[in-house]
Backbone as a printed PyTorch tensor [residue, N CA C, xyz], in Angstrom:
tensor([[[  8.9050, -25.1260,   8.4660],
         [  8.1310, -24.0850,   7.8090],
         [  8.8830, -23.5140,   6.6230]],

        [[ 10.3670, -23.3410,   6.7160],
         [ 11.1720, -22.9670,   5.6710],
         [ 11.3850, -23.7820,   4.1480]],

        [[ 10.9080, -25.1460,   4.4700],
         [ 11.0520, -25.9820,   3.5580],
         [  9.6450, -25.6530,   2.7730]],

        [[  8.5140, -25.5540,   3.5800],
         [  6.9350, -25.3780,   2.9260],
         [  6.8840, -24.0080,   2.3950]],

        [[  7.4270, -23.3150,   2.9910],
         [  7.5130, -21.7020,   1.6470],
         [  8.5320, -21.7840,   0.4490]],

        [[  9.4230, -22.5350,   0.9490],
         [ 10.1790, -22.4630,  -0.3570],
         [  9.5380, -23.7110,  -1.3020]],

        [[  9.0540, -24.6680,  -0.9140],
         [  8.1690, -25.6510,  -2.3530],
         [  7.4780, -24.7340,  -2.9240]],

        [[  6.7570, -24.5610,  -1.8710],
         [  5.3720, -23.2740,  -2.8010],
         [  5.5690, -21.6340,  -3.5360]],

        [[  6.8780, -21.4200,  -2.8910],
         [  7.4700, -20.5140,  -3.7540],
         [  8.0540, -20.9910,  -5.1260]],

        [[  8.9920, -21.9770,  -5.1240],
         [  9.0100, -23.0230,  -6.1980],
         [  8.1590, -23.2040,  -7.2330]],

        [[  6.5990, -23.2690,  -6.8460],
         [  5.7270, -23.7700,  -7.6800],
         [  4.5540, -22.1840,  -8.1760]],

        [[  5.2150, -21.2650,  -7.2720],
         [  4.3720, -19.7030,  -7.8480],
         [  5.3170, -19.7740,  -9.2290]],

        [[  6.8990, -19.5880,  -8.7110],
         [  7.7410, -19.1090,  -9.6080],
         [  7.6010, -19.8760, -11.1580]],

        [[  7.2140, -21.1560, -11.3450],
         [  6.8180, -22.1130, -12.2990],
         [  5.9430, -21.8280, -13.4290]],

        [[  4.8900, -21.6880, -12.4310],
         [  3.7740, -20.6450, -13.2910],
         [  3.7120, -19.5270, -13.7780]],

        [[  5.0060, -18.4170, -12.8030],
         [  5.1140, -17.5160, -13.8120],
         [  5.8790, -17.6640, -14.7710]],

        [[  7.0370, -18.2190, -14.8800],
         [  8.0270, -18.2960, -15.9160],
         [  7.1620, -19.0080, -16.6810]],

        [[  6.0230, -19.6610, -16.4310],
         [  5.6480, -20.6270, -18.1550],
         [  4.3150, -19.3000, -18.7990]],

        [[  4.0160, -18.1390, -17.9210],
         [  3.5780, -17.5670, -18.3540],
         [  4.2480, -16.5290, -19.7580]],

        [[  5.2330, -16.1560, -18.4180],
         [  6.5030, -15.7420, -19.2390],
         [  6.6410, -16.0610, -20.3950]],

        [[  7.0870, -17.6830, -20.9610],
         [  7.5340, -18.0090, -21.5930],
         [  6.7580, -18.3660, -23.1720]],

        [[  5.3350, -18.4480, -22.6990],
         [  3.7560, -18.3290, -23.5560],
         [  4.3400, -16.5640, -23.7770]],

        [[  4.0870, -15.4430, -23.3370],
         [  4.5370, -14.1890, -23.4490],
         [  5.0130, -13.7450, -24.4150]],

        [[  6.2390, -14.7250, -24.1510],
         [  7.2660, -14.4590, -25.3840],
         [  7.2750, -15.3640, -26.7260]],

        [[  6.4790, -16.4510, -26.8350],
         [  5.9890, -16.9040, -27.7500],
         [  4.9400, -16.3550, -28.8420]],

        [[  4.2060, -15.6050, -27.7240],
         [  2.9460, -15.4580, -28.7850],
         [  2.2830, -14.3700, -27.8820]],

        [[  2.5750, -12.7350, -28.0470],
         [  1.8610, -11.5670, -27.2720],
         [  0.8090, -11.8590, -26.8760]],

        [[  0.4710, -11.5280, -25.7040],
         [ -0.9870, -11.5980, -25.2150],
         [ -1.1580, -12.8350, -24.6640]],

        [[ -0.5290, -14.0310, -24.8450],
         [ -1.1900, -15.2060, -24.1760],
         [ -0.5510, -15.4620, -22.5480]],

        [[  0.3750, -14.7430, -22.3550],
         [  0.9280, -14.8880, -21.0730],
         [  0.0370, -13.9910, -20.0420]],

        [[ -1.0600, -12.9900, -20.9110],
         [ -1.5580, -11.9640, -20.2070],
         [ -2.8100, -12.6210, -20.0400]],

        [[ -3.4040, -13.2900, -20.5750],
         [ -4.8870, -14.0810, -20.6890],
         [ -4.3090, -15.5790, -19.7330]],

        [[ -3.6700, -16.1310, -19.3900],
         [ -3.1080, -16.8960, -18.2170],
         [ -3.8020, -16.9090, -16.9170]],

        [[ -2.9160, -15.1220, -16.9730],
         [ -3.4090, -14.4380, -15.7130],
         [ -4.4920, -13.4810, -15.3240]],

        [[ -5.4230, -13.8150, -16.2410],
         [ -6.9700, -12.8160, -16.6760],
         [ -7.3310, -12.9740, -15.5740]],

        [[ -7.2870, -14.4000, -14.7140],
         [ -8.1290, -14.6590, -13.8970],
         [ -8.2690, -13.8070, -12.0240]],

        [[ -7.5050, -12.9740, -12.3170],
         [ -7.4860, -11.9660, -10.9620],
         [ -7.9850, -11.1650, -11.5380]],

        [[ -8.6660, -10.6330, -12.4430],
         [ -9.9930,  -9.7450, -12.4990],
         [-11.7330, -10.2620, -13.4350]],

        [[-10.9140, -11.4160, -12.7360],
         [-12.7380, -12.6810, -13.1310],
         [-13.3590, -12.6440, -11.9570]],

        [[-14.4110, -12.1480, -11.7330],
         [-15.2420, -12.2880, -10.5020],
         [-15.4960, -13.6640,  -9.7030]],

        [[-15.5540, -14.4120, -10.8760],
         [-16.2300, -15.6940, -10.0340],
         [-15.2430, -16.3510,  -9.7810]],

        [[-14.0150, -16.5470, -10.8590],
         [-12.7400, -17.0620, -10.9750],
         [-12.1770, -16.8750,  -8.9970]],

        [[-12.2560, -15.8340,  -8.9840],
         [-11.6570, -14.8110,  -7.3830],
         [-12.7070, -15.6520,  -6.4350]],

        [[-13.9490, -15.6620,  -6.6000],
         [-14.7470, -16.1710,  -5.6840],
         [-14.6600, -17.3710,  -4.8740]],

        [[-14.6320, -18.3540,  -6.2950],
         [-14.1980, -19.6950,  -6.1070],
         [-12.6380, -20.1950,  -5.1920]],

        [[-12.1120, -19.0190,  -6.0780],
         [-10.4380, -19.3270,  -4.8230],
         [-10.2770, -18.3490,  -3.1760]],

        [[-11.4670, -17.5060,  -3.4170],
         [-12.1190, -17.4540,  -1.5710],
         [-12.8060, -18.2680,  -0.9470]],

        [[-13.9790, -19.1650,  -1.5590],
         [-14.2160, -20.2140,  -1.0120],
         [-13.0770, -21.3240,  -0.6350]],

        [[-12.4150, -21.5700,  -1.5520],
         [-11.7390, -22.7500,  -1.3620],
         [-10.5390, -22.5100,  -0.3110]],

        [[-10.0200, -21.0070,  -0.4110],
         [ -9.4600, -20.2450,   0.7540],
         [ -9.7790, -20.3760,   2.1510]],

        [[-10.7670, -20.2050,   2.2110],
         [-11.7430, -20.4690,   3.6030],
         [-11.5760, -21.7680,   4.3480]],

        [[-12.1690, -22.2960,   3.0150],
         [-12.3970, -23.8810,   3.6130],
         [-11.1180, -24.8290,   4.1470]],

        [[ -9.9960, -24.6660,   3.0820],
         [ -8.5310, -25.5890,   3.3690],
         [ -8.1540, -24.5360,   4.0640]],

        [[ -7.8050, -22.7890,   4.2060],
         [ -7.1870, -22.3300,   5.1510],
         [ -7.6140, -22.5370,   6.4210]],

        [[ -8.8660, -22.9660,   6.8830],
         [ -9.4270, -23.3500,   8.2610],
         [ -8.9080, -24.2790,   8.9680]],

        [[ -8.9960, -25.5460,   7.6520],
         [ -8.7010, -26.8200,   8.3290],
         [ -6.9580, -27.4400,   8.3150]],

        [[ -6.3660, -26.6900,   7.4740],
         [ -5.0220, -26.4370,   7.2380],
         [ -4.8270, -25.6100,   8.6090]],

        [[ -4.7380, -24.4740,   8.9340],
         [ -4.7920, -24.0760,  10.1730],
         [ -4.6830, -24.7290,  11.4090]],

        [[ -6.3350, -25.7040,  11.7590],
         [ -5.8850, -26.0460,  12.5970],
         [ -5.0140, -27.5690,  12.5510]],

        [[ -4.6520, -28.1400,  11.2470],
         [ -4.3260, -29.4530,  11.4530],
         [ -3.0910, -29.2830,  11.3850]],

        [[ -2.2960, -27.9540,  10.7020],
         [ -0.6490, -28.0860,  10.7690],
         [ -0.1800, -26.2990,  10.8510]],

        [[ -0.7510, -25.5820,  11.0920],
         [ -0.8500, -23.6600,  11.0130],
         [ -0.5920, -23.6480,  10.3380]],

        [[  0.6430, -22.7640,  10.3230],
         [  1.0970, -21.7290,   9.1890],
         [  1.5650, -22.3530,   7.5330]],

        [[  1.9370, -24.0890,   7.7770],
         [  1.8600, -24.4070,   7.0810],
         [  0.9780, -25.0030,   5.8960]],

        [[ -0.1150, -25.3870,   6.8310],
         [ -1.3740, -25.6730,   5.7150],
         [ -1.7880, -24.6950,   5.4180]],

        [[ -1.8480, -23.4830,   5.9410],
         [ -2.4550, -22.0990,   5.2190],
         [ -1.5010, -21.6690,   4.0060]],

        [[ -0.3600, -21.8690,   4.2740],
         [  0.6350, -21.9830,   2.9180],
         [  0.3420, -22.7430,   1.8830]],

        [[ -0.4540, -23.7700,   2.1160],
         [ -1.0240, -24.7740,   0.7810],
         [ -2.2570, -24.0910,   0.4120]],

        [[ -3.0950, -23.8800,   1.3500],
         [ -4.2330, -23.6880,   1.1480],
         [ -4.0160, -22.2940,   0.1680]],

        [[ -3.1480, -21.5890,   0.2180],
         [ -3.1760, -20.5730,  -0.0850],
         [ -2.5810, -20.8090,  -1.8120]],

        [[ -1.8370, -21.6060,  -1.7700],
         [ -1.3970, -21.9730,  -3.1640],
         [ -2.4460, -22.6620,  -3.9220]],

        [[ -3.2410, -23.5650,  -3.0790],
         [ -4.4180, -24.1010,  -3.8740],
         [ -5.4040, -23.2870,  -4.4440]],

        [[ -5.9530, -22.2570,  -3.4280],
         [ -7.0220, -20.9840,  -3.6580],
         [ -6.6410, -20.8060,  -5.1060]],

        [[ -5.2050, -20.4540,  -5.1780],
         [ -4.6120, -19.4160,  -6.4830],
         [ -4.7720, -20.6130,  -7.4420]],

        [[ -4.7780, -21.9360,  -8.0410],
         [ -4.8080, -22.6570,  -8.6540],
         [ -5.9810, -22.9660,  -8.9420]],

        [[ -6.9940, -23.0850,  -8.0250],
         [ -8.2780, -23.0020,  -7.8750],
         [ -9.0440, -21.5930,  -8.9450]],

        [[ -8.4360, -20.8730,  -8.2100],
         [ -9.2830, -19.4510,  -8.9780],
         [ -8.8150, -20.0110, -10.7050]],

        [[ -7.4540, -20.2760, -11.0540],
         [ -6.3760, -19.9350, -11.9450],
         [ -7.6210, -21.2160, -13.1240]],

        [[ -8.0570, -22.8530, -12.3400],
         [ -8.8740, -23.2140, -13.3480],
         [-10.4040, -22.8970, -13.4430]],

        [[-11.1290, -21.8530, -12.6510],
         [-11.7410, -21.9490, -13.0950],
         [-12.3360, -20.4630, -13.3830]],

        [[-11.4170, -19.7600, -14.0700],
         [-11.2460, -18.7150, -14.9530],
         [-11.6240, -19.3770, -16.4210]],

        [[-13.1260, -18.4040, -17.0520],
         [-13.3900, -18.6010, -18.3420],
         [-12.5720, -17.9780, -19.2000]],

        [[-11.6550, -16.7700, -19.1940],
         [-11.4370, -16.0750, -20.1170],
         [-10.3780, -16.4460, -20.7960]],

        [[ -9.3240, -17.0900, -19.7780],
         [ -7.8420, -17.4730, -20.5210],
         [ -7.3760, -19.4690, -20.9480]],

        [[ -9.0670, -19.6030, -21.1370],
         [ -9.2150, -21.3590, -21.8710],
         [ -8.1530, -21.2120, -22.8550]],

        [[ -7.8210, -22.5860, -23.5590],
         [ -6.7400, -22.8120, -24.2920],
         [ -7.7760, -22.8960, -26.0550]],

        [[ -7.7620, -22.5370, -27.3020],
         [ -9.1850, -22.1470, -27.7790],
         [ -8.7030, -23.5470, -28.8580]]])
């Protein structure tokens, strides 16, 4: 289980530092990245998809497929957020 939080901690930390790093390139684009936690549908889509792999993640490996599932949700919501497209 220690090995599956630390990949997926690994791969949060990734995304923020390249947010970060957009941030510091060019104001505002590290903030439009992460628009997508106050996109309605963006959020929706990564509760559905929450549901569905945290269920079956659950019962096929626990705490650890809910650890994916849970990283997927956020990747999930993260593409299909309209506001922070690349223009």
């Amino acid at each position: 289980m220690e090995a599956t939080l630390l990949l997926a901690a690994i791969v949060l930390a990734a995304l923020v530092i390249r947010a970060a790093v957009e941030e510091l390139r060019e104001p505002g684009r590290g903030r439009a990245r992460w628009a997508f936690l106050k996109d309605r549908r963006a959020l929706a889509a990564g509760a559905v998809v929450m549901l569905a792999l945290g269920t079956l993640g659950w019962l096929l490996a626990g705490g650890q497929g809910l650890v994916w599932a849970c990283l997927a949700a956020l990747l999930a919501a993260y593409a299909t957020n309209s506001h922070g497209r690349d223009r």
